[in-house]
Structures are given as C-alpha cells and as structure tokens.
RODO-2510 file (C-alpha; in nm, 4 decimals, decimal comma):
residues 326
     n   res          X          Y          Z
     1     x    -1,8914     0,6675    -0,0021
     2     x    -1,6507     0,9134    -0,1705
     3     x    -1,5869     1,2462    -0,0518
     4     x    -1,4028     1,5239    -0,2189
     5     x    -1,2631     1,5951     0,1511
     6     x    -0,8778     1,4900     0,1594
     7     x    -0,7818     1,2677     0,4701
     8     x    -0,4154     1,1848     0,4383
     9     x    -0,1507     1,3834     0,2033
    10     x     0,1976     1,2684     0,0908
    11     x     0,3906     1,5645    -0,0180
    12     x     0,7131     1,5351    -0,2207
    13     x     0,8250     1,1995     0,0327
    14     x     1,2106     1,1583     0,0117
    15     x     1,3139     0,8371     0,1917
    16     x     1,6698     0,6881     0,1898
    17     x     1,8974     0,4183     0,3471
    18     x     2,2271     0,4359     0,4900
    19     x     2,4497     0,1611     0,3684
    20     x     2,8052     0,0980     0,3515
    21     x     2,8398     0,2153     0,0023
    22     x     2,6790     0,5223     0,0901
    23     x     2,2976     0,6487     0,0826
    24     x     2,0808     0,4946    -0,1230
    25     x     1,7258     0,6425    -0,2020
    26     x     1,4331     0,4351    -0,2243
    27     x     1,1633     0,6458    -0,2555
    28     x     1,2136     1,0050    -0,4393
    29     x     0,9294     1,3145    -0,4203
    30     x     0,6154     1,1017    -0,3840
    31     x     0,3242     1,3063    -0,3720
    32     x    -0,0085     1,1328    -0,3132
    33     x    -0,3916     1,2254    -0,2112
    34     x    -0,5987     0,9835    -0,0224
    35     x    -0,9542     1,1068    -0,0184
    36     x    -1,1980     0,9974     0,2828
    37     x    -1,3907     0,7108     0,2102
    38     x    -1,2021     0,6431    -0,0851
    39     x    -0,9651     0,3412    -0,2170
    40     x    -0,6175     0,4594    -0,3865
    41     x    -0,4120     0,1718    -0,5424
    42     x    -0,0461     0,2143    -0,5243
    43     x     0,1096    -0,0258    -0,8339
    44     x     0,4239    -0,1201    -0,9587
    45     x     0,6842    -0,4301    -0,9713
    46     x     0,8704    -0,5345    -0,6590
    47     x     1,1534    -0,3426    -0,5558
    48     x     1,0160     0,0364    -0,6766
    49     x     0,9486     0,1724    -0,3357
    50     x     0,5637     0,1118    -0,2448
    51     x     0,6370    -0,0910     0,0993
    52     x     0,8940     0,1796     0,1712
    53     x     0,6132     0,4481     0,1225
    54     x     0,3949     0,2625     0,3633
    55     x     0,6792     0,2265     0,6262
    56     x     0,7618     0,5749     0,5266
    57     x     0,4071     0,7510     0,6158
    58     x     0,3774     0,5272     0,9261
    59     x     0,7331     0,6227     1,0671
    60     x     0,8353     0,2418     1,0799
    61     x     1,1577     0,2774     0,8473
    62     x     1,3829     0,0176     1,0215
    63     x     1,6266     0,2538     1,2102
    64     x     1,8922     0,3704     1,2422
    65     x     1,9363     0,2538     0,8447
    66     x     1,6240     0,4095     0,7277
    67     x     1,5789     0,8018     0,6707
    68     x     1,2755     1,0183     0,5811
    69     x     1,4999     1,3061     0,3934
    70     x     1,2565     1,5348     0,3073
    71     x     0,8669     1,6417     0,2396
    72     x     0,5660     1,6015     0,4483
    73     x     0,3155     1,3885     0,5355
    74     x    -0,0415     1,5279     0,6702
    75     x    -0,3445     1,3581     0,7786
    76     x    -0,6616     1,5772     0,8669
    77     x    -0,4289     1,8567     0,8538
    78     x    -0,1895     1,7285     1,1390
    79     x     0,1833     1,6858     1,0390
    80     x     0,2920     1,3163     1,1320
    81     x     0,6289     1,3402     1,0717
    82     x     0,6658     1,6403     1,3045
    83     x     0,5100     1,4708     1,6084
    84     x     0,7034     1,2987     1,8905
    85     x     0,7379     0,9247     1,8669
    86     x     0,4734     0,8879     2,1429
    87     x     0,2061     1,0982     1,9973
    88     x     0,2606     0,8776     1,6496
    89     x     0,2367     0,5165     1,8457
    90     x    -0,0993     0,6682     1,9363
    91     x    -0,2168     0,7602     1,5704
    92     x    -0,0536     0,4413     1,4464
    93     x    -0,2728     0,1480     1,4751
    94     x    -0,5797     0,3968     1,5994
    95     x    -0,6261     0,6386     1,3469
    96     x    -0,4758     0,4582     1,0615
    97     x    -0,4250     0,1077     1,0636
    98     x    -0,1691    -0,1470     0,8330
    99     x    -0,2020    -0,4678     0,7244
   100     x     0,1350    -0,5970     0,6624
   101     x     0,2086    -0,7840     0,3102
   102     x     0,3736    -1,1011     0,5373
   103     x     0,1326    -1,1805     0,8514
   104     x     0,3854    -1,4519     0,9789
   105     x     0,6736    -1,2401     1,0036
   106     x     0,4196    -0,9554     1,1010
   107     x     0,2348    -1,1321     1,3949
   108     x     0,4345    -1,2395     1,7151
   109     x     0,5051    -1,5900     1,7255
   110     x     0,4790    -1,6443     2,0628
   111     x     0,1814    -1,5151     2,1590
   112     x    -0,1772    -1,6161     2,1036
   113     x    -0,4247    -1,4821     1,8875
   114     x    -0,6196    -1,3439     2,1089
   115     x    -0,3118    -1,1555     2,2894
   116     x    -0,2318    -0,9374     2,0325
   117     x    -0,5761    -0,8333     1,9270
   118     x    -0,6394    -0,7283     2,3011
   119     x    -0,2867    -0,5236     2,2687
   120     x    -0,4525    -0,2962     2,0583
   121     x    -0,7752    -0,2472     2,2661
   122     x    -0,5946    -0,1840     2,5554
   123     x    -0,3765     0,0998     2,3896
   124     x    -0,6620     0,2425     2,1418
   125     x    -0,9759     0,1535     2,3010
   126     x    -1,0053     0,2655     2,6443
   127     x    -1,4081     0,2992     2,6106
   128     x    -1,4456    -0,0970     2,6083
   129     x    -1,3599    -0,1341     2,9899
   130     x    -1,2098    -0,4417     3,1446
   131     x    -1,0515    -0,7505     2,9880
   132     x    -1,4599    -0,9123     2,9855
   133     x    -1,5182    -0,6537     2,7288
   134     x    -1,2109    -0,6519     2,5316
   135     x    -1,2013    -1,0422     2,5290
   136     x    -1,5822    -1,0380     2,4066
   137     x    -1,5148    -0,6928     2,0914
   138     x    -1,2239    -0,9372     2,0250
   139     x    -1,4611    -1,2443     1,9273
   140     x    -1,6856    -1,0076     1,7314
   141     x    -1,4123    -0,8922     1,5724
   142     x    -1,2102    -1,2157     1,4415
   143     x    -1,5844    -1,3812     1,3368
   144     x    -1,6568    -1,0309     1,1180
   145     x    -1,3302    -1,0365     0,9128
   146     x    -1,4672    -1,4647     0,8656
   147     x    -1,2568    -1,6370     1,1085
   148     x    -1,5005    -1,9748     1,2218
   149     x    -1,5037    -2,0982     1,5953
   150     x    -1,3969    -1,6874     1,6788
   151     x    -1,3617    -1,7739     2,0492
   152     x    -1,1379    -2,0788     2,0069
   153     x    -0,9071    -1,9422     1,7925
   154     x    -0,8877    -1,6314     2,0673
   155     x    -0,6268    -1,9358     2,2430
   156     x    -0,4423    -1,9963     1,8791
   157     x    -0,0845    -1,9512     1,8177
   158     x    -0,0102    -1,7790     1,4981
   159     x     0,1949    -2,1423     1,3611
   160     x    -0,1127    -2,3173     1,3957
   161     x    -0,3736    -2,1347     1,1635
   162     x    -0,3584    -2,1105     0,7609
   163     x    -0,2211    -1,8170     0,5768
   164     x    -0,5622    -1,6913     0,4835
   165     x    -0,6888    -1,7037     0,8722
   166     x    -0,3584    -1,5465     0,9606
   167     x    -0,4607    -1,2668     0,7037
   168     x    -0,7915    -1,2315     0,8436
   169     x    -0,6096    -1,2059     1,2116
   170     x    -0,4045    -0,9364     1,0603
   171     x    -0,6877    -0,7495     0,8921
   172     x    -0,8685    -0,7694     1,2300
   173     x    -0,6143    -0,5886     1,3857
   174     x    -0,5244    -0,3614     1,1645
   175     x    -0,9134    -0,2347     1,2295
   176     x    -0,9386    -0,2936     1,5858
   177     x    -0,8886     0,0854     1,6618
   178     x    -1,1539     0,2059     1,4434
   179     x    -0,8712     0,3413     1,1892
   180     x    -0,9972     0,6468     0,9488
   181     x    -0,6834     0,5289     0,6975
   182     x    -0,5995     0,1398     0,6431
   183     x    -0,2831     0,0862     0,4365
   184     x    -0,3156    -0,2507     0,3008
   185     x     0,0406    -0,3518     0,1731
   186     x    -0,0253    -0,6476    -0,0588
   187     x    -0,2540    -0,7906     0,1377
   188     x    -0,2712    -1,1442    -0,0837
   189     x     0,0950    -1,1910    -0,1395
   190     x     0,1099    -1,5702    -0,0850
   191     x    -0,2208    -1,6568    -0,0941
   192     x    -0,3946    -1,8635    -0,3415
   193     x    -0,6170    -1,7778    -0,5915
   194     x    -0,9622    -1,8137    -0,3756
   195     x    -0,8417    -1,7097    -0,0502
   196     x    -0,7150    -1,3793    -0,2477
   197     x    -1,0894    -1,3058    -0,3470
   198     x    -1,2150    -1,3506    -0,0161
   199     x    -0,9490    -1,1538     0,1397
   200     x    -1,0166    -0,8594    -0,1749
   201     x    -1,3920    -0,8863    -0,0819
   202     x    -1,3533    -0,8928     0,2909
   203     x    -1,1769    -0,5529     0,2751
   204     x    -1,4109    -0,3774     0,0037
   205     x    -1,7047    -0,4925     0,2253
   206     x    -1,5406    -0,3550     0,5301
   207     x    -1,4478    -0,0294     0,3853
   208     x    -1,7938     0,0308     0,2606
   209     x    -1,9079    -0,0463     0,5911
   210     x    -1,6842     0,1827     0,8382
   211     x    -1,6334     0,4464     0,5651
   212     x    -1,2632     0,4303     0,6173
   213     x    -1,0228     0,5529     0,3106
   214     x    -0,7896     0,2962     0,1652
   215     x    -0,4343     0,3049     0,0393
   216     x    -0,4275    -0,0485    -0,1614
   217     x    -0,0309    -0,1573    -0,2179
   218     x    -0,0122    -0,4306    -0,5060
   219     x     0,1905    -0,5666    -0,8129
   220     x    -0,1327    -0,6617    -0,9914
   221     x    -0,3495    -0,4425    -1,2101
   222     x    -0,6315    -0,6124    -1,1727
   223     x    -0,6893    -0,5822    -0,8462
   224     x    -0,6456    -0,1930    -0,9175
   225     x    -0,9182    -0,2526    -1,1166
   226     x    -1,1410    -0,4662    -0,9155
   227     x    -1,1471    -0,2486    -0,6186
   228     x    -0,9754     0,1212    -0,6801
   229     x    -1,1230     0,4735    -0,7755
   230     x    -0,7986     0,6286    -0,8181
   231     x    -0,4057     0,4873    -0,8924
   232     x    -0,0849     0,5772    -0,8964
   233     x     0,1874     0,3873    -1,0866
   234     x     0,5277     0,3895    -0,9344
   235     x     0,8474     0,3044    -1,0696
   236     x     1,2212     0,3215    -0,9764
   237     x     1,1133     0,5144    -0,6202
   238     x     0,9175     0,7744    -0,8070
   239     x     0,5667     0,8536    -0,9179
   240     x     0,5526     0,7792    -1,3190
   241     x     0,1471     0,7964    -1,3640
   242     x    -0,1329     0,9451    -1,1491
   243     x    -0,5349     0,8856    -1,2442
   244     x    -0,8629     0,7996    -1,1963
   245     x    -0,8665     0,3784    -1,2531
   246     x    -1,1066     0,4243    -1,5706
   247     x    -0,9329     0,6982    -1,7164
   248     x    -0,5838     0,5137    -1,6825
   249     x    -0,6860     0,1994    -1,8140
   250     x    -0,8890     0,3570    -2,1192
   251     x    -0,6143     0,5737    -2,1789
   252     x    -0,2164     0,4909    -2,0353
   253     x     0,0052     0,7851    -2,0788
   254     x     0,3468     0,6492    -1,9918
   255     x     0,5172     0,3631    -2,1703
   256     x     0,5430     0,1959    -1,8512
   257     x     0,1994     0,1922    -1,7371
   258     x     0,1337     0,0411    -2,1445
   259     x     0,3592    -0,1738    -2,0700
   260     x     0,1858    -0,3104    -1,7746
   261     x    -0,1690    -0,2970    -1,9253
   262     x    -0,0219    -0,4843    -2,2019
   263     x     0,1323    -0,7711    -2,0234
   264     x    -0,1882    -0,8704    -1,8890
   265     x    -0,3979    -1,1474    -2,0339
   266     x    -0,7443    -1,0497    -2,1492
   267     x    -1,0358    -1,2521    -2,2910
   268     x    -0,9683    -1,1520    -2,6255
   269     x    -0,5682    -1,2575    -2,6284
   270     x    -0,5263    -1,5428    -2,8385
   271     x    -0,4700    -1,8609    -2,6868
   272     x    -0,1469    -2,0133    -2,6086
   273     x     0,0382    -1,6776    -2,7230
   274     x     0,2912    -1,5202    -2,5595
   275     x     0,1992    -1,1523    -2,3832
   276     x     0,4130    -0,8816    -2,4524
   277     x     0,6663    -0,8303    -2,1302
   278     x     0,8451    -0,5246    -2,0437
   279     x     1,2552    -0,6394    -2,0835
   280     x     1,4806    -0,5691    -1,8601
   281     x     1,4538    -0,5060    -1,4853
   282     x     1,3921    -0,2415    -1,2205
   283     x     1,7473    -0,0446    -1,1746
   284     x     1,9175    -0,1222    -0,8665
   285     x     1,9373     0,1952    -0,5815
   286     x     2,2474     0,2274    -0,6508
   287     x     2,2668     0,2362    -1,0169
   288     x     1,9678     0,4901    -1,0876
   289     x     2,0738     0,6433    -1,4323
   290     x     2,0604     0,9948    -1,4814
   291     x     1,7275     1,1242    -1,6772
   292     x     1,4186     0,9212    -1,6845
   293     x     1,4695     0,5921    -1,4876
   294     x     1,2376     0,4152    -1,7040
   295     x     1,4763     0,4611    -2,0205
   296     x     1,6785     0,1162    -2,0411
   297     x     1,3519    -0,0288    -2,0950
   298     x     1,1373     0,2111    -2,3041
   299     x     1,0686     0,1292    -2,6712
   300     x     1,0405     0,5157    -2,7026
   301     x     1,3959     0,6527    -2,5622
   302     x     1,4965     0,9588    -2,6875
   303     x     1,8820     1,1173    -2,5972
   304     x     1,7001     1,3943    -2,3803
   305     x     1,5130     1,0943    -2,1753
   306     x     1,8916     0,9860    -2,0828
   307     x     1,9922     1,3200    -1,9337
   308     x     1,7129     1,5143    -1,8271
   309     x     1,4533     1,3703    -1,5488
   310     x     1,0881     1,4325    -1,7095
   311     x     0,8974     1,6872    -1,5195
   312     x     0,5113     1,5729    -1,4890
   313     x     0,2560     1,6496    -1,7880
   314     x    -0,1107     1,7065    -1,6902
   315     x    -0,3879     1,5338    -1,9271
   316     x    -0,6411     1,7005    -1,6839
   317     x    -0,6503     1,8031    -1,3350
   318     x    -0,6860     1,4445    -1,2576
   319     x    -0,4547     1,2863    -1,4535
   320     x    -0,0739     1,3436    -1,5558
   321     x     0,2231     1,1092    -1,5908
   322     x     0,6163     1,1729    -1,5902
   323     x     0,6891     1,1564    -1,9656
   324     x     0,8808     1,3759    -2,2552
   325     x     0,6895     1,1642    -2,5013
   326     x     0,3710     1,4117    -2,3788
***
C-alpha cells in the first residue's frame, strides 16, 4: 500500500508553553514525512514531546498556554497552520483523524455513544442524508472496529463500556470522516495485554483496508516493530534518530536509540537477568542543558556534546541521527 507520494509534512515544528517562569519549549525543529498509505512510528519515553507534536499538527495546543513558534506543517501541499480556525475544524476529524491516548477523558461523558459518532457525520459527511442514514453508517461503523450488539451500544454512555470498547468507540470516530491521515497517540495506553493486540490489529487491518497513512505515537519498540515502515526516535522535544524500522533496529546510530533496543527483553536474554536501563531521566523543560540533551545519560559524552547541539549525520538518504559520535 506504500506510495513514494508524501501526504502530510512537519517542517522544523517549534512548539512552546507560556508559564509563570517563563516559556518553556516542548517540542524543538521537528521535521517529519508521512508518506500515503504508509505507517510512521513516533517513539520515545513520556514527557519528550510526541503528544505535543500531535496536538501541535492538529492545532489543539490548549490555549492561550500553548504556542506553535515556528515552522510549517503541510498536508497535500496545503499549509494548516496558515488556515483560519474554521477551515481547520473542517480538515480536523475529516481529512485526518486522532485517536486520543485517554478515550475517557477524550469522549464526552454525558452523552451517548451513539451522539458523538453522529457529531461527526453531521459535520463531515453531508452525503449520508438524514439522521436514518447516519444512525444506520453509525452501526456499521461501531460493529467494523468489533464493538458486539453495534445498535445497543448506539444508547451507551461512555461510563458504562470497558476501556477496550471505549477504544474501539474512539477509533470509530476518529475514522468516521473517511480521514486520509489518522494520528494514533498511544492508542493502548491502559489497556491490557490482549485487548492491546486487538486494538494493534484492528488498526493495521483498517489501514490496509482504506489506504489511509498512519502516524503511530508510542513508548514501546515493539509495537514500532510490529506494525511501522518507517520511525523516528524523539527525545528531550527533538528528533534524535530518523529510519526505515529494519534499518534502525539492525543498525541504531544514536546511544539513545541503543539504549532503547537494549532495554528490551528478547528470546535470547538470559532468564531472570536484569536488562540494561538507560539511568537517569528525561530533563525537565526548564532545565534543557546546553549541547546535546541526551548527554547526562550517554555512556559516550564527550566535552563538545556539553556545549555544542549535534547537527544531524546522514547514514543514507533514509537514515541519519543527531550524534557527534558519527
């Protein structure tokens, strides 16, 4: 289902937060590719600026607080962060679609099911007539993404389904408008184990399907690997590692995407070991140090890595990472 065509493009992203101690920034010159058809995993720990990405591209920064400060973001060649708020409320949830990594916080609480999934047709699906058509897409809709008894759930209150069901609700909407881009922003936070392959498999299945490209948001490797073509490793608000999913995991160039390969248990680790871990923890906003952000935690810190921010190092056309050790 790839294409070499380029649907959405993320140039040099700059967003920020206005605080009382001043302006923080949480996400720093992210550049990223989507290509139609195609899944792109976004990875790194909590806290290094993925969700605000998301928010970022789909102009839902909490305001006033939140500020896109620079750099573009395209899709199809149209400039989304140049159009007027009511143009965007039109692409957003039509043209691309989110899932949101909390669906309880995400879905309203006081409104049924069925409600909110007819929301969307009514804004983004004009062609589907009156409420008899709506209500029935609706029910075809909720029993594709695997929600049983479809039609009796349509009168369900979010409180009173599971957190895998409210998933699937969440999925369901995030496709009702026939999106071209779904950001899927940890999708199986929360979930357990099984539910999380159903939910994995739900979305590869419906991607193949409609064709759609896919920006994947997770913590977990192998997930990248499960489902991605491409991946980009982010850490500290920035873009550390960029590649193709085989090339990365066959060959990590930055100590922090080893460090994350590493930490992962594998069939061959020896039982009842410990796995490496990367020490230390993701800098706060407001204590970014000067240089490469990774270097209170890199085994390979040199005294240039503490004053001089790494440019990026190509491998190949495909592949480069942020790293003086290159």
């Amino acid at each position: 289902m790839n294409e070499d065509r380029t649907i959405l493009t993320v140039d040099r992203l700059s967003a920020a937060f206005d605080t009382e101690g001043g302006r923080l920034r949480a996400v720093e010159n992210v550049s990223l590719a989507l290509k139609a058809g195609s899944i792109l995993g976004l990875v790194g720990e909590s806290g290094c600026g993925k969700s605000v990405t998301a928010l970022s591209i789909m102009r839902l920064l909490p305001r006033p607080a939140g500020v896109i400060e620079s750099g573009s973001v395209h899709m199809n060649g149209q400039d989304l962060l140049g159009l007027p708020a009511e143009r965007m409320q039109k692409i957003r949830g039509g043209r691309i679609g989110m899932i949101f990594q909390e669906p309880m916080t995400a879905l309203n609480p006081v409104q049924r099911i069925g409600r909110q999934l007819l929301e969307v047709f009514e804004m983004h699906r004009p062609e589907l007539g009156d409420d008899a058509g709506r209500t029935e897409a609706a029910v075809e809709l909720l029993a594709r993404v695997g929600i049983p008894e479809a039609r009796e759930r349509m009168g369900a209150y979010p409180h009173q389904i599971s957190g895998g069901m409210r998933q699937r609700v969440m999925i369901a909407m995030a496709l009702a408008g026939k999106p071209d881009v779904l950001i899927a922003d940890e999708p199986t936070t929360a979930l357990d184990v099984t539910i999380q392959a159903q939910i994995l498999e739900l979305i590869l299945d419906l991607q193949r399907e409609t064709g759609m490209a896919v920006l994947f948001i997770t913590h977990a490797l192998g997930v990248i690997a499960q489902i991605c073509e491409d991946v980009a490793v982010m850490y500290a608000g920035q873009i550390v590692e960029s590649a193709p999913v085989k090339a990365l995991f066959k060959d990590p160039m930055h100590p922090y995407t080893r460090g994350l390969l590493a930490s992962m248990p594998r069939l061959t680790t020896v039982p009842k070991s410990p796995l490496p871990i990367i020490r230390g923890t993701v800098p706060a906003l407001d204590q970014l140090p000067e240089g490469c952000r990774f270097q209170n935690r890199c085994p390979h810190v040199m005294d240039r890595c503490r004053g001089t921010m790494p440019e990026p190092v190509h491998l190949d056309d495909n592949h480069w990472a942020r790293c003086f050790l290159l």
